[in-house]
N, CA, C and O atoms as CSV, one atom per row, in Angstrom:
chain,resi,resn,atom,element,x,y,z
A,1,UNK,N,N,37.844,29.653,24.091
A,1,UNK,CA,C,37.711,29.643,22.670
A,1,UNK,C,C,36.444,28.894,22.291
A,1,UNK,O,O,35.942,27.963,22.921
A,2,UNK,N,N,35.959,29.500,21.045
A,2,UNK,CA,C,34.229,28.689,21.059
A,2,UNK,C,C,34.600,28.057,19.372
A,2,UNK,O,O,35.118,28.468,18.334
A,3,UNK,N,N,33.607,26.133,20.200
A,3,UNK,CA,C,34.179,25.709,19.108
A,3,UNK,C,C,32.971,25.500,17.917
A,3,UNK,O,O,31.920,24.881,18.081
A,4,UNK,N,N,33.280,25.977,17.060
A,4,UNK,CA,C,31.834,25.713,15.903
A,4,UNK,C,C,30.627,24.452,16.204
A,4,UNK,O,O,31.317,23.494,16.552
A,5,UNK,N,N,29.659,24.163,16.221
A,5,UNK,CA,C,28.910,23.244,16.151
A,5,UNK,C,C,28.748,22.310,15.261
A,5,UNK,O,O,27.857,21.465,15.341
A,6,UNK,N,N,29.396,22.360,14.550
A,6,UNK,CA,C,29.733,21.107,13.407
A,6,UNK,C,C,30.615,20.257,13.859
A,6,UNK,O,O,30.545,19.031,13.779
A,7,UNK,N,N,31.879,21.212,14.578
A,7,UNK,CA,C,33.127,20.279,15.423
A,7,UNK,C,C,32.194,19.486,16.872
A,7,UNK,O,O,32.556,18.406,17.338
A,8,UNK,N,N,31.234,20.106,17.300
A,8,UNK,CA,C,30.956,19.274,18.131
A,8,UNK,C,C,30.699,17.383,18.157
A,8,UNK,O,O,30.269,16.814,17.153
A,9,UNK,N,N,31.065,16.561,19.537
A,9,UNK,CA,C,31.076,14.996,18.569
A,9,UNK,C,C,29.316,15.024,19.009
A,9,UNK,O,O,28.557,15.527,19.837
A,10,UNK,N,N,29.312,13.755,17.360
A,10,UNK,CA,C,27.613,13.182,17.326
A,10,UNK,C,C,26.985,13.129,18.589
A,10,UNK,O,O,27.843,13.253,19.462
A,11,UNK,N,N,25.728,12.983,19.105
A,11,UNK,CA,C,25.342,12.584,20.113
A,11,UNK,C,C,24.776,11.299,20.046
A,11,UNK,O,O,23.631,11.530,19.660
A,12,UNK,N,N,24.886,10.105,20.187
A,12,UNK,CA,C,24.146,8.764,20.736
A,12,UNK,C,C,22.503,9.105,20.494
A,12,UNK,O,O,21.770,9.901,21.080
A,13,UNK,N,N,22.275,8.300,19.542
A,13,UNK,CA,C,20.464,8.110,19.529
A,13,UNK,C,C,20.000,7.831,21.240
A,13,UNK,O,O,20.708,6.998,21.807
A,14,UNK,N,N,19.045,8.369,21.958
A,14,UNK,CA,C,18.385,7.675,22.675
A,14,UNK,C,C,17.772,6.037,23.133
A,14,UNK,O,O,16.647,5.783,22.705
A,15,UNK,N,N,17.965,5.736,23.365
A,15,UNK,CA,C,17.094,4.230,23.299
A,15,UNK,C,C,16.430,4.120,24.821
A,15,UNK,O,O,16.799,4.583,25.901
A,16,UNK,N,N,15.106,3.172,24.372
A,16,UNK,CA,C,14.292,3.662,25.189
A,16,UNK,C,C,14.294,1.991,25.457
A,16,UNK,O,O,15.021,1.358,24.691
A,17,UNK,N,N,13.668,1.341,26.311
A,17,UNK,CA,C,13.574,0.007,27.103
A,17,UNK,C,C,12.612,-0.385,26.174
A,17,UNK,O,O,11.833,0.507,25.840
A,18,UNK,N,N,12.452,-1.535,25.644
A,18,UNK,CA,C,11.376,-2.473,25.337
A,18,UNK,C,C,9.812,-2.977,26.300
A,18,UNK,O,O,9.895,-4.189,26.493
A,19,UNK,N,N,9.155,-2.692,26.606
A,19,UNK,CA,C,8.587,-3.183,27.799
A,19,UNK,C,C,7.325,-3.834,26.590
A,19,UNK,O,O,6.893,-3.452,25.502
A,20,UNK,N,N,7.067,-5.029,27.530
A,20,UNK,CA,C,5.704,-5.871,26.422
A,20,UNK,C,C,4.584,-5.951,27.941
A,20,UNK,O,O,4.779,-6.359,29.086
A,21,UNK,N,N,3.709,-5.505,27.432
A,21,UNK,CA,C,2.146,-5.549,28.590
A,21,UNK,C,C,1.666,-7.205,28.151
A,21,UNK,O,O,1.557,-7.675,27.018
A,22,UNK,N,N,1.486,-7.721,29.185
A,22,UNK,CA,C,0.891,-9.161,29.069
A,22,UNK,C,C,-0.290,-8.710,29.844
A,22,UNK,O,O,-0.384,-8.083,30.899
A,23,UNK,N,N,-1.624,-9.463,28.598
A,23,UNK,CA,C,-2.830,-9.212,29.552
A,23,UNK,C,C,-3.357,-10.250,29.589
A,23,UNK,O,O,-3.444,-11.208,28.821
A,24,UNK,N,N,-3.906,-9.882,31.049
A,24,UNK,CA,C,-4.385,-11.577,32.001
A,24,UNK,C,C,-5.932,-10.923,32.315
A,24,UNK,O,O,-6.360,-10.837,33.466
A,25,UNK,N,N,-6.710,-10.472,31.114
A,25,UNK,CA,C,-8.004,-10.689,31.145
A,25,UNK,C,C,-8.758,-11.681,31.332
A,25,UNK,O,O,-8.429,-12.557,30.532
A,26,UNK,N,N,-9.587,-12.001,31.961
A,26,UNK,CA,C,-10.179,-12.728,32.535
A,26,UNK,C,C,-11.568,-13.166,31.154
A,26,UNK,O,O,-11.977,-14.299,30.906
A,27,UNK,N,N,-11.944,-12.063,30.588
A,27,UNK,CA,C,-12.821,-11.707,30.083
A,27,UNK,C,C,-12.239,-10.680,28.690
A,27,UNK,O,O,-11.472,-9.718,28.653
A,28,UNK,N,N,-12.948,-11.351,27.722
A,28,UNK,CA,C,-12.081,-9.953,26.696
A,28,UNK,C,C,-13.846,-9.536,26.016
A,28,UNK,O,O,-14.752,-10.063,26.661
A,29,UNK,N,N,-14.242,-8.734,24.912
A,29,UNK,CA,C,-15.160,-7.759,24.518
A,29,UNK,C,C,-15.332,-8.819,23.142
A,29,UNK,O,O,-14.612,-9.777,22.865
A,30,UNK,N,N,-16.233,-8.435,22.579
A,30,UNK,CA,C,-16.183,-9.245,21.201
A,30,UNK,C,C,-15.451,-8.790,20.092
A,30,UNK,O,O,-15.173,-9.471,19.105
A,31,UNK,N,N,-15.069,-7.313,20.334
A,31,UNK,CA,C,-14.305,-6.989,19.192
A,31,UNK,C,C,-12.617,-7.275,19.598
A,31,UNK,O,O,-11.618,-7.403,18.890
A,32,UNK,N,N,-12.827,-7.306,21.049
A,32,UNK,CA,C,-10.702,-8.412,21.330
A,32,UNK,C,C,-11.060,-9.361,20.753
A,32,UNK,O,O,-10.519,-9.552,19.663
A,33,UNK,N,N,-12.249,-10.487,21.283
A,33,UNK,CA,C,-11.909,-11.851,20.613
A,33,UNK,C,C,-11.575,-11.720,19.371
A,33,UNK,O,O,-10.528,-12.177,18.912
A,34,UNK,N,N,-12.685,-10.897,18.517
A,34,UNK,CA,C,-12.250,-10.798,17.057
A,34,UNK,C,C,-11.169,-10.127,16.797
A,34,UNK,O,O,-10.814,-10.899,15.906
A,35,UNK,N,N,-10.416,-9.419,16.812
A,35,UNK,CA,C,-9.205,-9.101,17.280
A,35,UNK,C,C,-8.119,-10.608,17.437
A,35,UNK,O,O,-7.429,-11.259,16.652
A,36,UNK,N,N,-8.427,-10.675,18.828
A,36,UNK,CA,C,-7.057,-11.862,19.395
A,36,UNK,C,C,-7.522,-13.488,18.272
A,36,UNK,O,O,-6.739,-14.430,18.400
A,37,UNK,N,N,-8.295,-13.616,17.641
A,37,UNK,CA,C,-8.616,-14.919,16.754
A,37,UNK,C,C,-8.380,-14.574,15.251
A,37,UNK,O,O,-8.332,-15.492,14.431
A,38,UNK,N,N,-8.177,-12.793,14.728
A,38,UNK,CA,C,-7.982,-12.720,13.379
A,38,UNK,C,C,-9.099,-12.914,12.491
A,38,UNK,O,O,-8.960,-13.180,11.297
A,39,UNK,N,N,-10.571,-12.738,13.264
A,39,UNK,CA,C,-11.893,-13.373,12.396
A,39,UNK,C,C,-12.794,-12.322,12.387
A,39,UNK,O,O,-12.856,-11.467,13.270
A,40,UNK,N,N,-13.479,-12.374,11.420
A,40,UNK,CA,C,-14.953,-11.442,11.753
A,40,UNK,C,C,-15.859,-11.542,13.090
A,40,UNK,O,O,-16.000,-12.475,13.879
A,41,UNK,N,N,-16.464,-10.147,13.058
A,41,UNK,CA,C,-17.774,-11.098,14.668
A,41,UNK,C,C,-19.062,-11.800,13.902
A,41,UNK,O,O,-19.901,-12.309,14.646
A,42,UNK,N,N,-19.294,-11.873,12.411
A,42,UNK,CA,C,-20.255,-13.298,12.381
A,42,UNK,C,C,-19.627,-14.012,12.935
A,42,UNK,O,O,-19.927,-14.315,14.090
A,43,UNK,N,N,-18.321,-14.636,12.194
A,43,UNK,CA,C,-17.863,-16.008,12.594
A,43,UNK,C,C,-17.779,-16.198,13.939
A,43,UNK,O,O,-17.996,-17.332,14.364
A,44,UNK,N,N,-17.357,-14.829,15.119
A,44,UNK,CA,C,-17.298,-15.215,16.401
A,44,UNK,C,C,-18.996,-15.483,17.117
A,44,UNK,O,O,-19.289,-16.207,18.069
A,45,UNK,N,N,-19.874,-14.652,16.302
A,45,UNK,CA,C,-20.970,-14.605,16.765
A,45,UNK,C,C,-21.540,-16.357,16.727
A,45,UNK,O,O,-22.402,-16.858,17.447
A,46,UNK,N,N,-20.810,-16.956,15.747
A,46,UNK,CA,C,-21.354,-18.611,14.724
A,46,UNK,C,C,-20.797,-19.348,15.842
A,46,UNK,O,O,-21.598,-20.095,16.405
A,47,UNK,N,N,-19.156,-19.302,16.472
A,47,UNK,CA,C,-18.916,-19.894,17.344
A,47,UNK,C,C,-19.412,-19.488,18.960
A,47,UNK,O,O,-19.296,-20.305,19.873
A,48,UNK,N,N,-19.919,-18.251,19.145
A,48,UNK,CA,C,-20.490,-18.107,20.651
A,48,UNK,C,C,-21.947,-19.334,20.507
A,48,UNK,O,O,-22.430,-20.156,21.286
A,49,UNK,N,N,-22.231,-18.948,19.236
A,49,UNK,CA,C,-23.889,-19.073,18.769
A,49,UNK,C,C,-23.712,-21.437,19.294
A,49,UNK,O,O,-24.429,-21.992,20.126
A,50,UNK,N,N,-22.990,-21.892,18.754
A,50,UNK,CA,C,-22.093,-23.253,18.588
A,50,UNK,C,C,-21.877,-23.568,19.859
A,50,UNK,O,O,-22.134,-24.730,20.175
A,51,UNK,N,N,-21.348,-22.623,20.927
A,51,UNK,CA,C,-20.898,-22.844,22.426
A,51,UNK,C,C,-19.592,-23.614,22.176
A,51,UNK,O,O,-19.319,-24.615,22.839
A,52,UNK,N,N,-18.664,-23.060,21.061
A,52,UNK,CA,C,-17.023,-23.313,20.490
A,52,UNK,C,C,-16.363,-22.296,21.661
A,52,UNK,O,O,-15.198,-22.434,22.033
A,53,UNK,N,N,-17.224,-21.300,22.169
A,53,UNK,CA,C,-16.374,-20.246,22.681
A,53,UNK,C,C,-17.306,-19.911,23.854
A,53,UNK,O,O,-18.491,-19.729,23.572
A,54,UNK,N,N,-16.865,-19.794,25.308
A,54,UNK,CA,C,-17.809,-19.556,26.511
A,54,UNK,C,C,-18.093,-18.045,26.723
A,54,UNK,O,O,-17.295,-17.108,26.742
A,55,UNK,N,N,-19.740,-18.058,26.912
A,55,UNK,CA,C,-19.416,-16.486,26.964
A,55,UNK,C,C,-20.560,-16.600,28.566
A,55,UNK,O,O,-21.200,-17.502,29.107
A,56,UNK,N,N,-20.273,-14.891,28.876
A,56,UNK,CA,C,-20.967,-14.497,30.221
A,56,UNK,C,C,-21.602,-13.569,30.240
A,56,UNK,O,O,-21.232,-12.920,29.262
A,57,UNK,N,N,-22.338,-13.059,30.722
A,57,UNK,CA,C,-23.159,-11.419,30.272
A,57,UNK,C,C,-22.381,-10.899,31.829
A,57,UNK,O,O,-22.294,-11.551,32.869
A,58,UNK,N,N,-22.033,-9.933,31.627
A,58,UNK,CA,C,-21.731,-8.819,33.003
A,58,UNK,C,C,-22.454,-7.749,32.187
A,58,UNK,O,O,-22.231,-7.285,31.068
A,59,UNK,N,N,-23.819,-7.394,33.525
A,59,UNK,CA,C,-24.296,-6.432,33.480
A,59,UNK,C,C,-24.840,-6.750,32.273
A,59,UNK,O,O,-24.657,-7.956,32.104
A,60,UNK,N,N,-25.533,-6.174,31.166
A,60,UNK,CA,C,-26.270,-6.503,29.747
A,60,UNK,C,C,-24.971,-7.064,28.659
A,60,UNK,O,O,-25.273,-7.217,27.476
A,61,UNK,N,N,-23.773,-7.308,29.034
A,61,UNK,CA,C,-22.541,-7.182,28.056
A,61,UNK,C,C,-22.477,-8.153,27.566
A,61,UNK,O,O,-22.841,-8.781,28.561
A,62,UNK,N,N,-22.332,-8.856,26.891
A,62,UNK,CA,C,-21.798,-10.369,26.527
A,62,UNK,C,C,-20.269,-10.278,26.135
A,62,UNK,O,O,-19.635,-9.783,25.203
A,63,UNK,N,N,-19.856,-11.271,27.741
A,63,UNK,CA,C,-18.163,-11.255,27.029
A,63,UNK,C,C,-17.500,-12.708,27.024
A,63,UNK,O,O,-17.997,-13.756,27.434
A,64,UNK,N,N,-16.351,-12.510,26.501
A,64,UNK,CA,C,-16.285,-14.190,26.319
A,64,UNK,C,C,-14.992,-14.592,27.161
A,64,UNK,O,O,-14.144,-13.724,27.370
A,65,UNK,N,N,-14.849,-15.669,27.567
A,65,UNK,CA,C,-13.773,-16.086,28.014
A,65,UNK,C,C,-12.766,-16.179,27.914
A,65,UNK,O,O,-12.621,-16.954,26.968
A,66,UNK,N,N,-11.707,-15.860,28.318
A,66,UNK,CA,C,-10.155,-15.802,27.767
A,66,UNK,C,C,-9.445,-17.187,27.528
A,66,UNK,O,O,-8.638,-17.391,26.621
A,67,UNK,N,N,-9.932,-18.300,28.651
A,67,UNK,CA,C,-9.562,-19.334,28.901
A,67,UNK,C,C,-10.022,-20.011,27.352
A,67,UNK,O,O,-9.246,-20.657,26.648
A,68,UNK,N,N,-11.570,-19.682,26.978
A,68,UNK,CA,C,-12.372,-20.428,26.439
A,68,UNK,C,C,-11.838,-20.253,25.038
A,68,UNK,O,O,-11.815,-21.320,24.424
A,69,UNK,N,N,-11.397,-19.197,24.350
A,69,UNK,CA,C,-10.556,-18.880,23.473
A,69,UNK,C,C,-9.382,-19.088,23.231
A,69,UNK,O,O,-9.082,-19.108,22.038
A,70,UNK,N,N,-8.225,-19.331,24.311
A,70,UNK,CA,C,-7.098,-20.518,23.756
A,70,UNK,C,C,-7.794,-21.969,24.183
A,70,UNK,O,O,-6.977,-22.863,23.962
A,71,UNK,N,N,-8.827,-22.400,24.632
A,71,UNK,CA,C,-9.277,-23.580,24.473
A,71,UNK,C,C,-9.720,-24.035,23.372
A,71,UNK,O,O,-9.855,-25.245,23.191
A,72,UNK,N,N,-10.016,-23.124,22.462
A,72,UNK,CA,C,-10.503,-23.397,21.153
A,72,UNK,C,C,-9.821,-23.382,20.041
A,72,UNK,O,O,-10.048,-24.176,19.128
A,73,UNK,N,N,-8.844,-22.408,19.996
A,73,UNK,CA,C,-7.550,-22.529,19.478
A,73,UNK,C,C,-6.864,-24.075,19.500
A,73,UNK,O,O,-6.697,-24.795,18.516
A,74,UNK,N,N,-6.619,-24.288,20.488
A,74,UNK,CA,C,-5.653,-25.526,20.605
A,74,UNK,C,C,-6.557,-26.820,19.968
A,74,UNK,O,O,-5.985,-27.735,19.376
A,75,UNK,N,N,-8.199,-26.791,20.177
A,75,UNK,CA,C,-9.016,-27.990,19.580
A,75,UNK,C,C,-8.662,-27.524,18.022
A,75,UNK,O,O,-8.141,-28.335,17.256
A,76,UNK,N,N,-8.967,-26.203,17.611
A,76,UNK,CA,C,-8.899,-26.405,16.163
A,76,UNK,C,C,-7.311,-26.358,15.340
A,76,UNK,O,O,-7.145,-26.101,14.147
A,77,UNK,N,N,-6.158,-26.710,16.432
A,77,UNK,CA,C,-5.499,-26.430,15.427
A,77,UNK,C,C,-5.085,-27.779,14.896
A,77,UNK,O,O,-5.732,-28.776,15.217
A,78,UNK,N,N,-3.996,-27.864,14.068
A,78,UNK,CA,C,-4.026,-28.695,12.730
A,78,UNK,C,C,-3.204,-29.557,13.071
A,78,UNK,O,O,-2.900,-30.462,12.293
């Protein structure tokens, strides 16, 4: 006997796993720092420019330190 598709029961939403990526950059780009600090790139450019924030050239790039950026965080906070 065939039973209508309305009588059929609900099906359960899917759920999918949570997964969070932790990144252990060594080195982030100037638009992460500005990014991971919430600031413009003058202001990051004012603090590379200051030596508030360590940077490195790979290859012609200028990138900045990951370390050097929660190091600076923690001096400026309140």
């Amino acid at each position: 006997m065939h039973t209508p598709a309305s009588a059929e029961a609900p099906t359960a939403p899917a759920f999918h796993a949570i997964t969070t990526q932790v990144d252990v950059s060594l080195v982030v780009t100037v638009r992460e720092a500005t990014q991971l600090l919430r600031i413009g790139r003058t202001t990051l450019y004012k603090l590379m420019g200051e030596r508030d924030v360590t940077t490195v050239k790979i290859g012609g790039a200028s990138r900045i330190l990951r370390s050097s950026i929660d190091d600076y965080v923690k001096r400026a906070a309140i």
